[in-house]
C-alpha positions, 0 to 999 in steps of 0.5 A: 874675306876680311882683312885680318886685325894683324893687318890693321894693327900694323896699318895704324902703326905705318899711316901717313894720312895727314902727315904732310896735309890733307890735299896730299897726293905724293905721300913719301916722296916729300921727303925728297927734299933739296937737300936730299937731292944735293947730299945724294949727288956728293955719292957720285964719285967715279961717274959709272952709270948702272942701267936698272931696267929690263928690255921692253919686248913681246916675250917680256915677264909678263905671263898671263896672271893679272887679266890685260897686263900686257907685255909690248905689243911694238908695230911699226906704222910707217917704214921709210915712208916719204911724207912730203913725196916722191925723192924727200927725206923718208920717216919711219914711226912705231907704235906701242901698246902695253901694260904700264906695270907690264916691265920695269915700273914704279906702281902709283899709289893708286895701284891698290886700295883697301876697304874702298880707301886711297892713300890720304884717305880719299876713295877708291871710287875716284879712280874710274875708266874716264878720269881714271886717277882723279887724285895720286895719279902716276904723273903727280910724282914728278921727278924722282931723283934721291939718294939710292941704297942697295941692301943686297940681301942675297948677297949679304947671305952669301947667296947668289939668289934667295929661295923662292918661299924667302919672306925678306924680313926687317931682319934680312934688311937690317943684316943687308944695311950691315953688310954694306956699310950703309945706313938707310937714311930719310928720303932714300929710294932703297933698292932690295935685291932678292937675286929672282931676276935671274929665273926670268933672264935665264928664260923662265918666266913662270918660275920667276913670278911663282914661287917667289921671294919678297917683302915681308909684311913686317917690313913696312914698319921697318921703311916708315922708322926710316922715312924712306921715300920709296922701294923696288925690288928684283920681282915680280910680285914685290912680296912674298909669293904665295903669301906668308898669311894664307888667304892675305893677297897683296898685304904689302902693297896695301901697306905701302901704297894706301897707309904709307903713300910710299912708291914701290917698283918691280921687276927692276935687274939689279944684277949688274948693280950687286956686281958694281957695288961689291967691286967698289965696296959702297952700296949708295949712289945716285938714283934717277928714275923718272916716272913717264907723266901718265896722266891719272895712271896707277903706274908708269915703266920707268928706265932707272940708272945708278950712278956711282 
C-alpha cells in the first residue's frame, strides 16, 4: 500500500532537504548552535540531576514485536581471573549483546526511510549489512547537548497518564508549553511525557507497547514551525499505536527522521522529571544526551540527564 497523498502533502510542508546543504548528514541538530548551548546552561539553577533513562537488563521493554530487537543479553566472560598469574591483581570483564533501539535510545535518521529515500534525499540503498549507514549514521550526531523542555502533556490534563488510543496533537503540545510556563525555542531538544511508562515499571510490558498514546501525524508541522532540533518521548513506539490512519505504519517516524532529519528517542522515564519540574515550577533545564558513536548505526542507547 501506498502512502497516502495526506502523508506527502504534509512531507512537502516539513522537508529540510538542502536546508543546511547538500552533503548534510545531521539535519536539525544544526541548529544546535553555541549559542544555543551557552543560553541553555544559564537554565541550571539548583544544580539537580534528573537521570532519564530506563535500567538496561534482560527483562527489558522489549517484547518480541520487531524481529532481533533485543533486550540485554549481559555475560560475564571473566570473574576475578588473575591475568598476570597466580597471587596478582584479578579482572573481571562482561559482555553485551543487544539491540541499539532495545532501551532507552535516540533512532538515527536512518532508522526509517520512504519510497527508497533518507534523509537529504540520499537512498536507502546506502544503507547495507557491511557498510551499514553509509551516510547519518548514529555517530555523525555527535554531541547532543541543548536546552530541554518538558511538555508535560498528561499532567497539563490533569492526568496521571494519557489513555493508550490518545493521538498527542499540536494542540496537546501547545496546552503543555501553556501549563509550563515555557516557549519552545529553536534549537531545543523538546521531551513529550504521555505518562505510558508507567505500564511497563508496573511490570507490563505488552500493555505498554499496545495500545498506546503518541505523536500525532500533525505534529510534525508543529516541531518544524519551531526549528526544534530534536524529540523523545515516554513510549514504545514514539507514535499513536495502532495508527490514528488505518493501514499508515510509522507516519511520524518518516516524517521526522527522512523529511525533517529530526532525532526522535523512545522509551525515555520522564517519571521523576514530571515530579521535579512541578516542585520548581519550571519545565527547561539542561539536557545532555549523548549519543554512543556507533559507527554507521541506525540508532544508539543513550543515558539522558536533566539538570536543573
Amino acid at each position: 500500500m501506498s502512502l497516502p497523498a495526506e502523508f506527502h502533502d504534509i512531507a512537502k510542508r516539513v522537508n529540510n532537504w538542502g536546508r543546511w546543504g547538500a552533503d548534510d548528514e545531521i539535519g536539525t541538530l544544526n541548529l544546535v548552535t553555541d549559542e544555543v548551548v551557552r543560553a541553555a546552561a544559564a537554565e541550571i539553577r539548583t544544580g539537580r540531576r534528573v537521570p532519564l533513562a530506563l535500567p538496561l537488563e534482560e527483562d527489558g521493554v522489549q517484547a518480541g514485536m520487531i524481529p532481533g530487537r533485543i533486550n540485554p543479553l549481559h555475560t560475564m566472560v571473566q570473574i576475578n581471573q588473575e591475568l598476570f598469574g597466580p597471587g596478582t591483581v584479578a579482572c573481571s570483564d562482561d559482555a553485551v549483546t543487544m539491540g541499539l533501539q532495545a532501551g532507552t535510545h535516540w533512532d538515527a535518521l536512518t532508522h526509517v526511510s520512504h519510497s527508497g529515500k533518507i534523509y537529504n534525499g540520499r537512498p536507502a540503498s546506502s544503507i547495507t549489512a557491511h557498510a551499514r549507514s553509509e551516510y547519518s549514521g548514529i555517530d555523525k550526531a555527535g554531541h547532543i547537548v541543548s536546552r530541554g523542555v518538558l511538555l508535560d502533556v498528561a499532567r497539563a490534563k490533569g492526568l496521571d497518564r494519557l489513555p493508550g488510543g490518545h493521538p498527542v496533537t499540536p494542540e496537546d503540545l501547545a496546552e503543555a508549553e501553556e501549563f509550563g510556563g515555557v516557549a519552545v525555542r529553536a534549537g531545543d531538544i523538546v521531551l513529550v511525557r504521555t505518562g505510558q511508562v508507567q505500564v511497563y515499571l508496573a511490570g507490563d510490558k505488552h500493555g505498554y507497547g499496545f495500545p498506546s498514546p503518541g505523536l500525532s501525524v500533525r505534529t510534525p508541522e508543529w516541531f518544524h514551525a519551531r526549528d526544534v532540533a530534536a524529540v523523545a518521548n515516554d513510549t514504545l513506539t514514539f507514535e499513536i499505536f495502532p495508527p490514528e490512519v488505518e493501514n499508515l505504519w510509522l507516519p511520524v517516524h518518516a516524517l521526522d527522521l527522512v523529511e525533517m532529519g529530526m532525532l526522535q528517542g523512545q522509551n525515555w522515564n520522564l517519571e521523576k522529571l514530571s515530579t521535579a519540574c512541578a516542585e520548581e515550577s519550571r519545565y527547561a533545564f539542561l539536557l545532555s544526551a549523548m549519543p554512543e558513536p556507533f559507527v554507521g548505526g541506525t540508532g544508539t542507547p543513550v543515558a539522558p540527564v536533566a539538570v536543573l
